[in-house]
N, C-alpha and C positions, 0 to 999 in steps of 0.2 A: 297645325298652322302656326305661324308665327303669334308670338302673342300668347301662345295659353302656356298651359303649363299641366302637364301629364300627374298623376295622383302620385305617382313616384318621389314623382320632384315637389310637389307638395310636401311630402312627409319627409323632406328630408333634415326637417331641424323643429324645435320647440316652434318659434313664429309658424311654418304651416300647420302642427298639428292645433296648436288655438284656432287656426284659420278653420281647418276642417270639422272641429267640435264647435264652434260659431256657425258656423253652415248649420248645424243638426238644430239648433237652437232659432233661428232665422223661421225654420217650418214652422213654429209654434205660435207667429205672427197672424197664419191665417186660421187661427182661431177666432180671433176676434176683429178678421180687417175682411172688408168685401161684404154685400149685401146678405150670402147667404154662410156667415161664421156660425161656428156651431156653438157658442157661447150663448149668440141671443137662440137660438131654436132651443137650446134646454130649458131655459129662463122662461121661455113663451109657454112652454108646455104646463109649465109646473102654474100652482097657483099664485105663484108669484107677480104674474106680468100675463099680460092680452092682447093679441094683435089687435088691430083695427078689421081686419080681414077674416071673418072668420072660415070664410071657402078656402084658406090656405091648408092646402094637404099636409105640412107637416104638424100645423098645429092641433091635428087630429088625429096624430098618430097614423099618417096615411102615406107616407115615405115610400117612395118607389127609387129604381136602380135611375131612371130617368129624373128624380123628385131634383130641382136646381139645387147645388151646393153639393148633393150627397157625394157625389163623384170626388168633387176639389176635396171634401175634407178630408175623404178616406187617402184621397192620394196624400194629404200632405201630410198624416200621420203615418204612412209607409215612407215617403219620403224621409222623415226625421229617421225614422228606423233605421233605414237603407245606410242615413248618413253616420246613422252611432255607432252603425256595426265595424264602416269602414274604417272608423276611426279604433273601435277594439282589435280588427284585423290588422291593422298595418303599424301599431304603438311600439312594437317591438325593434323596428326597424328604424324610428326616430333618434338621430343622435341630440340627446341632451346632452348640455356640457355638465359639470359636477354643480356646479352651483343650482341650476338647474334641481337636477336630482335631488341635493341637499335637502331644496325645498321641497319637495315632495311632488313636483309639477307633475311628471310621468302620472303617479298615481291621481290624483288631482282630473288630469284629461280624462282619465278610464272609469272614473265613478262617476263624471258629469255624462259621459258618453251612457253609460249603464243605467243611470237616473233619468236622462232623456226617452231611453227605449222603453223603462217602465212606465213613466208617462202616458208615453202614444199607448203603450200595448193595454194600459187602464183604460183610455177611453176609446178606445178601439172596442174592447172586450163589453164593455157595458152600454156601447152604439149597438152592436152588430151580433155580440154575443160571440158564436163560434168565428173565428179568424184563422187565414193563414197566418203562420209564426216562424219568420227570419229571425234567425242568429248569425247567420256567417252573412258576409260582404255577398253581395251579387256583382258576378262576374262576365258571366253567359247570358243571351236570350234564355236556354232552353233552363237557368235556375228561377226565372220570374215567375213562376205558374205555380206555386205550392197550394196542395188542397188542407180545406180549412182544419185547422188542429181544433180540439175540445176546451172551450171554455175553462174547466179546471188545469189543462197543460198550458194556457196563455197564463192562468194567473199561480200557477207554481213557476213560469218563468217570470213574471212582475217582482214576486217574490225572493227569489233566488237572485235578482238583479240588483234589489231594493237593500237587501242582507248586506254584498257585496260591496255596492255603493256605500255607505255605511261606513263600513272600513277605509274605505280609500279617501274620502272627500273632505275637505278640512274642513274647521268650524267657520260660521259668519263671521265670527272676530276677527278670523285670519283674513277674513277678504277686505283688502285694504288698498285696493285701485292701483296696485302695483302690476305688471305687465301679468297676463294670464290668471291674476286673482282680482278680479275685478268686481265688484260689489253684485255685480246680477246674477254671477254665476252660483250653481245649486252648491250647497254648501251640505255638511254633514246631517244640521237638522232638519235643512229641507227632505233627506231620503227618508229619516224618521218620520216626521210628518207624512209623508206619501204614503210608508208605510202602513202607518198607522191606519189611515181610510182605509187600505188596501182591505184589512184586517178587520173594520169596522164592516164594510160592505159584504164581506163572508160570513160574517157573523162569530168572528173567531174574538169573541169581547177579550182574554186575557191578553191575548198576542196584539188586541190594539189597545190596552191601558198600557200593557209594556212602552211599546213604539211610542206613542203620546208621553210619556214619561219621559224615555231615553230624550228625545226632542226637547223637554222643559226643563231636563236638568241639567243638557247641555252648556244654558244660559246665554245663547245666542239671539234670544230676543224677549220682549220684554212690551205690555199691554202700554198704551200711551195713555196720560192721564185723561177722567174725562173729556177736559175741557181743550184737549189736542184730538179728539178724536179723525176730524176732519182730515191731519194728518195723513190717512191710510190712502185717499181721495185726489181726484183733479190733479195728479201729479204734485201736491203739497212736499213730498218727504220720500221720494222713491226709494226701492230699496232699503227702506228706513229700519229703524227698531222691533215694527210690529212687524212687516213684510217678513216672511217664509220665502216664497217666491214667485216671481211677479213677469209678467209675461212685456217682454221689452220693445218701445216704441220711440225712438229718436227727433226724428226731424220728416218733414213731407218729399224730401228729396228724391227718394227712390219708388214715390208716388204708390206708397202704402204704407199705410197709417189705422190706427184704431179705428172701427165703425161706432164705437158706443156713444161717443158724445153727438152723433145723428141720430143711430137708432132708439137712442133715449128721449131726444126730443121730439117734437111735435110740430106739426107744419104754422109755421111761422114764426118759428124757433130757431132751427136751424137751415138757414138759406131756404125756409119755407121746403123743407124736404124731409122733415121728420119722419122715421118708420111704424109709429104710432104701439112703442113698447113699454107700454105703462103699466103700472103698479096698479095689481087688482085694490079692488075699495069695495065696500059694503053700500054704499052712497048708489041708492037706487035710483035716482034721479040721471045719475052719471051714466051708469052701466046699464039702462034700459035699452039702449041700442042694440046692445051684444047679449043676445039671451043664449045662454047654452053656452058662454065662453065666460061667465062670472067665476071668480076665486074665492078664496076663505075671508080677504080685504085684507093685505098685506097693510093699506095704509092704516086699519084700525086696529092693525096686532100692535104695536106702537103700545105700551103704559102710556096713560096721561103725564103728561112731565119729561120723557124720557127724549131728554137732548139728541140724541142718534137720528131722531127723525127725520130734524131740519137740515141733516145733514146730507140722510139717504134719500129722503124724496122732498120733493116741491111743487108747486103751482105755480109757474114764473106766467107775470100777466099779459104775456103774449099766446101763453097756452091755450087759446081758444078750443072749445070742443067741436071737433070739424064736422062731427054730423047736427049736428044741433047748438049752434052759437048760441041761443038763449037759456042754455042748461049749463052749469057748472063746469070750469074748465077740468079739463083731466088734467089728475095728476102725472108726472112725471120723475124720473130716478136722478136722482142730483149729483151720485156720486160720480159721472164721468162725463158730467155737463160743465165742459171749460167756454161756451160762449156763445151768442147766436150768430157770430161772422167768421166762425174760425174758419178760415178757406183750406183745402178745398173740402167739399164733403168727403167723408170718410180716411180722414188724413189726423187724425188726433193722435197728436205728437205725447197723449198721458200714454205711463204703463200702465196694463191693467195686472190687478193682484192675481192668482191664482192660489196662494195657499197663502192663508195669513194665521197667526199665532192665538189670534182669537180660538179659532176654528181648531187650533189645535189641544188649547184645553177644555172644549166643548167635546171636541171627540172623547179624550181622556175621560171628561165625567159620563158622558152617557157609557162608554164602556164599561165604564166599574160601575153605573146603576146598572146595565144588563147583569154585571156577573152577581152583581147582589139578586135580582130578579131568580135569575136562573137559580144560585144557590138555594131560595129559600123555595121555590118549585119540586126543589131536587129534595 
């Protein structure tokens, strides 16, 4: 029809192929936008955080093919897929001009596209375990039906993508808001860092203190002092020093936006429509409501003293405890609480972090105390 523009004509220059690795990147959005993102269902599960609900099937481990959400998120992690592959299928065909090339843009598109598909294909794999596993563009109906490949051949393909990417993807330095290198996009250390887990989660401790390494010595990013921590938070410093990479949210215009500054708060918090995902507490006063959904109390892992607190959680005194108003208000997560009128709900215009530099020398030390472990076993 008039008006669009065929995938052909998309690729036909550097501006569509951003366009088209932008698309792969867009899917990652509903991680964490829409009632049922899979960012808060991990969070709920672990003892981190507690629904209000405790009859919710997923917070029980009781996920069905019908369970709400499971559908949308597996599609939008084949979606990214779908879109990175077409983007490695059809790079070849792109005319870059020289300057273009110079800069390395060509390879630049094919390692964000390749670092995108390891992404989905990690939490794909660690959702659902055995998955189908696309590598080429789908073309035909009759290619959309792949039966599921084995856990170890998704994550020797994570792997081999992860390696790959590596090579091609420039440092954070490089990315300097100039057309196609633009501050969000996955950058060299981000594939390390991915890596890295990758390797941490297999139990392959050398090959994740390596990867955690290559990422630190790169020098692409760097711990902010304590008294910047907040930094990381509420959209303070996006893309910033400490950010790895960070799952991107703009404006409410195309009426989606982040859920977490709702689903963080608490009814009469935000537009009185809080999803009631609070931070477990030891505070039995608090959590007698919920028996059988108590955590370790994330709010009293906290040192005494330890500034980080005030930052990641709070009692804002509007926080009423909605089953019992005469009991202590529940806590709530501070870090992606920007207000109680931000309109409209589930429109938060913060990025949320998805690997941050902390996290990655944290990997790094637990690796190398596993290979100490192990060695002295051995």
């Amino acid at each position: 029809p008039d008006g669009t523009q065929t995938v052909e004509e998309l690729f036909a220059d550097a501006n569509g192929a951003n366009a088209a690795v932008n698309a792969a990147y867009e899917r990652l959005c509903l991680l964490s936008a829409g009632e049922h993102a899979i960012l808060q269902r991990v969070e709920e599960k672990s003892d981190n955080a507690f629904h209000a609900r405790a009859d919710l099937g997923w917070k029980r481990y009781q996920e069905t093919s019908t369970t709400l959400g499971i559908a949308d998120n597996w599609a939008a992690f084949y979606a990214c897929i779908q879109r990175s592959n077409t983007v490695l299928n059809r790079l070849d065909g792109v005319k870059f001009t020289a300057a273009e090339r110079g800069a390395r843009l060509p390879e630049s598109i094919e390692g964000q596209a390749l670092f995108l598909r390891a992404l989905s294909y990690f939490w794909l794999v660690q959702l659902w375990g055995d998955v189908p596993l696309y590598t080429q563009e789908i073309t035909r109906p009759d290619q959309e039906y792949e039966a599921r490949a084995s856990s170890k051949d998704v994550y020797d393909q994570i792997k081999k993508d992860l390696e790959a990417a590596t090579g091609k993807l420039p440092l954070k330095t490089a990315l300097t808001n100039a057309k196609g290198f633009e501050k969000f996009r996955a950058s060299r250390g981000a594939a390390y860092a991915l890596r890295a887990e990758v390797h941490l989660v297999l139990g392959e401790w050398q090959q994740a203190a390596d990867a955690a390494k290559a990422a630190i010595d790169g020098k692409e990013f760097s711990l902010y002092a304590a008294a910047d921590y907040a930094k990381n938070f509420q959209g303070r410093d996006e893309n910033g020093a400490e950010s790895v990479f960070e799952i991107q949210f703009t404006d409410n215009t195309l009426g989606r936006g982040s859920i977490l500054n709702t689903w963080y708060g608490l009814p009469g918090v935000v537009q009185g429509n809080g999803r009631y995902g609070s931070p477990t507490t030891d505070d039995a006063q608090t959590m007698t409501n919920f028996p059988g959904i108590r955590g370790d109390g994330l709010v009293q892992a906290f040192e005494p003293g330890d500034a980080r607190r005030a930052v990641a959680l709070t009692t804002h005194n509007n926080a009423r405890n909605p089953v019992d108003a005469t009991k202590p208000p529940f806590w709530m997560c501070n870090k992606y609480f920007v207000g109680t009128t931000y309109p409209p709900e589930s429109r938060s215009a913060v990025n949320v972090p998805l690997l941050r530099y902390a996290k990655v020398l944290l990997t790094r030390a637990e690796a190398n105390g596993l290979l100490v472990s192990a060695n002295d076993e051995a």
